[in-house]
C-alpha positions in Angstrom: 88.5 -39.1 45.8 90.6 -35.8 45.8 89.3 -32.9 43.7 91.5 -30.1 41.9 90.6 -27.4 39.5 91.8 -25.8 36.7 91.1 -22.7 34.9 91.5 -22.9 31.1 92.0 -19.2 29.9 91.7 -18.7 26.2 94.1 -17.2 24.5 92.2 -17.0 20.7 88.1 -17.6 20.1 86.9 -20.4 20.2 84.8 -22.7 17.8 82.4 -25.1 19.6 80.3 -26.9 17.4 76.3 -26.9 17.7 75.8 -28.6 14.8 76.0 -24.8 12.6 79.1 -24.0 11.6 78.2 -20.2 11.7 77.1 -20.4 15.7 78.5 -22.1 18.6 78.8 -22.7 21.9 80.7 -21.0 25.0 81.0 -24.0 26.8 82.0 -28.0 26.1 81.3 -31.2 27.4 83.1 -33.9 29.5 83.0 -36.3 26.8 84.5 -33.9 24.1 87.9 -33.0 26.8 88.1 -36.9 27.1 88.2 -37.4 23.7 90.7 -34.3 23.1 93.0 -35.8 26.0 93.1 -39.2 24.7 94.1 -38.0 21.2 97.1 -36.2 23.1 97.6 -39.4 25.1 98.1 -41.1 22.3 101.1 -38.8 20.8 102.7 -39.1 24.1 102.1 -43.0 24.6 99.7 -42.8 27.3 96.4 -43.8 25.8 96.2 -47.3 27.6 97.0 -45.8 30.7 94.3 -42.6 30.3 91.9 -45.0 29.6 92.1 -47.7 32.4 92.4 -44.8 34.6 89.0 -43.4 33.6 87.3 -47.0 33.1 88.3 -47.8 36.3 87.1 -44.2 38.0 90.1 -43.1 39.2 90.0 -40.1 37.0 86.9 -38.2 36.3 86.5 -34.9 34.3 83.5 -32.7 34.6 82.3 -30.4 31.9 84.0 -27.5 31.2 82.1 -24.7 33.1 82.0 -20.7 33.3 84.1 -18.6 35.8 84.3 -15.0 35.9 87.2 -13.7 37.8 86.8 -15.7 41.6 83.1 -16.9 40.8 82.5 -20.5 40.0 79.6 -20.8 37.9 77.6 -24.2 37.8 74.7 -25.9 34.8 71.2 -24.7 36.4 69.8 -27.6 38.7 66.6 -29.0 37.3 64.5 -28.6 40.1 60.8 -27.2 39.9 61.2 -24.1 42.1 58.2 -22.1 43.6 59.2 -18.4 44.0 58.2 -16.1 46.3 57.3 -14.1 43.4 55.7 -17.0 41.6 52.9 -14.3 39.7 55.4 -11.9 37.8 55.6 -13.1 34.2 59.8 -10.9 34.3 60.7 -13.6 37.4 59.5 -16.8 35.9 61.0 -15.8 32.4 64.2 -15.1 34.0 64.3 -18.3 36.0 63.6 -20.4 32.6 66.1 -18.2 31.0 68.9 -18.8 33.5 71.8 -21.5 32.8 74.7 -21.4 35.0 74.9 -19.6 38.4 76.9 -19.1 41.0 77.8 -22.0 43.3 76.8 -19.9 45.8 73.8 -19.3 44.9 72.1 -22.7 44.7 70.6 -22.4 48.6 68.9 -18.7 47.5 67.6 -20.5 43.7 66.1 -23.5 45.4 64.0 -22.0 47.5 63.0 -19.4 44.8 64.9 -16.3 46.4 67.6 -15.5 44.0 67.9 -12.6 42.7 67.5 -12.4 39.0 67.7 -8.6 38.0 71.0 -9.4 37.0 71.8 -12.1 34.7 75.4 -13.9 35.9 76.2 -14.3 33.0 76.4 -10.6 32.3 79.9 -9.6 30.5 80.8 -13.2 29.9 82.1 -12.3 26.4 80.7 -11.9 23.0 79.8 -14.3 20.0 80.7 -13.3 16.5 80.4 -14.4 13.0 83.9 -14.9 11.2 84.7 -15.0 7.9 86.9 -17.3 6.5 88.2 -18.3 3.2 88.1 -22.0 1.8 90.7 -22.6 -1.1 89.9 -25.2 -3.7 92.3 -26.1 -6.6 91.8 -24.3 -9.8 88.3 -23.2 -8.4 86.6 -20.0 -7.2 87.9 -19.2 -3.5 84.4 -20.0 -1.3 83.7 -17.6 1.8 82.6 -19.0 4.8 81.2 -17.7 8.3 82.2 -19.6 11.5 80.6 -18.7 14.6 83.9 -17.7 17.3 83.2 -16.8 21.0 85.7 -14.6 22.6 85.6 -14.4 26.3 85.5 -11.4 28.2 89.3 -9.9 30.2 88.8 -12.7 33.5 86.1 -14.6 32.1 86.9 -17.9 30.9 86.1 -22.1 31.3 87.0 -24.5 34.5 87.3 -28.2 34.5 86.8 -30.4 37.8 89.3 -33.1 37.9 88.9 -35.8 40.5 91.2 -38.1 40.8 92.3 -41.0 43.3 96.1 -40.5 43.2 99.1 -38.1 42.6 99.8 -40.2 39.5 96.7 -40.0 38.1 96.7 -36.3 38.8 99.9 -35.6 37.1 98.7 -37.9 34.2 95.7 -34.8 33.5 98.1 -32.5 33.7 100.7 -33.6 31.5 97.5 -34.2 29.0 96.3 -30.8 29.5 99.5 -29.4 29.0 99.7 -31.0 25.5 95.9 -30.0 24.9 96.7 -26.2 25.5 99.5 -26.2 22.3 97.2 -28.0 20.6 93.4 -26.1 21.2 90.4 -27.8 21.5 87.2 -27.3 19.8 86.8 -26.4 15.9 88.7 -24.6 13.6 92.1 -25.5 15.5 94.0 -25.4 11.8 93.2 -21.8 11.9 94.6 -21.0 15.7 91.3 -21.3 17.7 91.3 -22.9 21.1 94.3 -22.4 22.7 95.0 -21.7 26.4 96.6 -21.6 29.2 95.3 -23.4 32.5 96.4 -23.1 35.7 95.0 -24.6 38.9 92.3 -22.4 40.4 91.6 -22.2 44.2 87.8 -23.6 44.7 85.9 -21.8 46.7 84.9 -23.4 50.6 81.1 -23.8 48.5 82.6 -25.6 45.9 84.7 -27.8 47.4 82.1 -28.8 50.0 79.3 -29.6 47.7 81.9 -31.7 45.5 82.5 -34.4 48.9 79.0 -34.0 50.1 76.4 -36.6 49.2 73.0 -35.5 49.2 69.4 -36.3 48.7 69.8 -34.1 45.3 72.9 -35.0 43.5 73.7 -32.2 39.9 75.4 -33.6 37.0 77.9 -31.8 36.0 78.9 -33.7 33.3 77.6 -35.9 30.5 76.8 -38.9 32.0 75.2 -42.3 31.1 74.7 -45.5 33.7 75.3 -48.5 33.2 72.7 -51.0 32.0 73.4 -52.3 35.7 73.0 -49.0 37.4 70.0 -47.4 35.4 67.0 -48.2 37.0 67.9 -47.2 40.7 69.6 -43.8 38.9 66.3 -43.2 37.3 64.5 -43.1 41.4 63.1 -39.6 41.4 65.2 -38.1 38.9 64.3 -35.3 36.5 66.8 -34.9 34.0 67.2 -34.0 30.0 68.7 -36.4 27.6 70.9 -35.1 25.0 72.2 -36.6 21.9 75.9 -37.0 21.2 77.1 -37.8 18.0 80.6 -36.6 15.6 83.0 -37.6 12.6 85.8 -40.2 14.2 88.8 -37.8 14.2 91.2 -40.9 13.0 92.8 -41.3 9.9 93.4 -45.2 10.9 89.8 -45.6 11.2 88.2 -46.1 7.7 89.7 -44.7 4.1 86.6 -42.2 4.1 85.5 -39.6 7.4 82.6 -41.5 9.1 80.5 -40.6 11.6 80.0 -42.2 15.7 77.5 -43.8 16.8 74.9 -41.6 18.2 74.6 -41.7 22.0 71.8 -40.1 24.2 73.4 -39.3 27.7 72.1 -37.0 30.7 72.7 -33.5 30.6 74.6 -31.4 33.0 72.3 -29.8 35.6 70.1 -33.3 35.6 69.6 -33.8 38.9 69.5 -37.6 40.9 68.3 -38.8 44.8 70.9 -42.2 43.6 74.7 -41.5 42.2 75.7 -43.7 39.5 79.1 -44.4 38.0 78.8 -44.2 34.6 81.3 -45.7 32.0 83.2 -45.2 28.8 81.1 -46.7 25.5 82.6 -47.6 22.5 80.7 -45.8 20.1 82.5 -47.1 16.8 80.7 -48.2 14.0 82.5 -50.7 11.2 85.7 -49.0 11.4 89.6 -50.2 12.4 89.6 -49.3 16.1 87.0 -49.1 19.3 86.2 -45.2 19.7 85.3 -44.4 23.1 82.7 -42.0 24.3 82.9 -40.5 27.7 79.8 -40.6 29.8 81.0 -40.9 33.3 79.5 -39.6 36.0 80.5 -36.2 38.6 78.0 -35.0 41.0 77.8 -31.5 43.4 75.6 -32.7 46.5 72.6 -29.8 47.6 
């Protein structure tokens, strides 16, 4: 597999739901950009060939991660790590505060010597409540807050594409091209979400953990194996599930909005001695057409 990256600069808050509309997240997952790309696959006529693409594995997605300015960040690995400094309450806080770090930094944080005085993700942007309006026929006008993070002057998200073949490739970027008019995320009727992206250089750490295969394999995307694959995946891991559930954004799919089938995946940052694939689940539940949920799998070796 070839690997490229691209830098999603934001040019409007975002809305990233956590299941409150006031809050929200900074970040979003694998399966969320699949389903954002299909949808823009199918305006363009594409959604067969997006599909057998990913089902077959040649084209992956990884969650959409932090970068500020030349620094890729990456989901903490969850690893047990004994610090040199094991006995100060401020260290061991800061470790099981931590989130994302520098993909540099994973050779200092698993052996405990990172340097945490500094939080990485220091001046990442800013989370604020917005107020909106919600107009209702020959009603009172309701106010509303929605939770919008705004990223900070050369802070923003990266997605990891890999991909097998130029066409392929060129498929993701026509798709991501549409998705950036479009905005991804919540709130998208009221401008939030849209960006620019442009492919971003990786750095040598990056791209050499991505093609090396190690005895400690991160997630960096949602991921779930196949009934086939789980039992060797689950060798000495130590991971986090998380559940992943939503309205079906299709007006074909039932007269009424109804919800997904719930679907408990791996987090990013889970960590695994085995790789495993992954697949796409259809995650439908009575309606008109499958819906698909996006669970496969994209590793960085350590």
């Amino acid at each position: 597999m070839e690997y490229t990256i691209y830098k999603l600069e934001f040019q409007t808050g975002v809305h990233f739901g956590t299941g409150a509309l006031d809050d929200g997240a900074y970040i979003f997952h694998a399966d969320q950009l699949f389903s954002a790309m299909y949808i823009e696959a199918l305006k363009l006529g594409k959604a067969q060939n997006f599909y057998e693409a990913v089902k077959a594995g040649n084209l992956l997605l990884s969650d959409a991660l932090p970068y500020i300015d030349k620094q890729y960040l990456i989901p903490k690995p969850m690893i047990y790590v004994q610090t040199d400094r094991q006995g100060e309450s401020k260290q061991k806080k800061a470790y099981k505060k931590l989130k994302y770090l520098p993909v540099e930094k994973i050779d200092e944080f698993l052996t405990g010597n990172m340097n945490l005085e500094s939080d990485p993700m220091r001046g990442f942007g800013q989370m604020q409540q917005q107020t909106m309006a919600h107009v209702r026929k020959d009603e009172d006008t309701l106010p509303y807050r929605v939770g919008t993070f705004y990223y900070a002057p050369g802070c923003g998200l990266y997605v990891i594409i890999a991909y097998q073949s130029d066409e392929e490739l060129y498929l993701a970027e026509e798709l991501l091209e549409s998705l950036s008019y479009t905005g991804i995320g919540g709130k998208k009727n009221s401008g939030m979400g849209k960006f620019q992206f442009r492919k971003g250089k990786p750095s040598p750490e990056l791209e050499k953990r991505l093609c090396e295969k190690s005895s400690k394999n991160i997630l960096i995307s949602t991921a779930l194996p196949m009934e086939s694959e789980l039992e060797i995946a689950l060798e000495g891991a130590s991971y986090l599930l998380e559940k992943r559930s939503g309205f079906v954004a299709s007006v074909d799919y039932a007269p009424e909005w109804r919800k997904k089938k719930d679907l408990y995946v791996f987090a990013p940052g889970s960590c695994f001695v085995n790789r495993f694939s992954g697949d796409i689940y259809d995650v439908s539940d009575g309606g008109n057409h499958a819906v698909y949920r996006y669970a496969k799998a994209l590793f960085l070796g350590v």
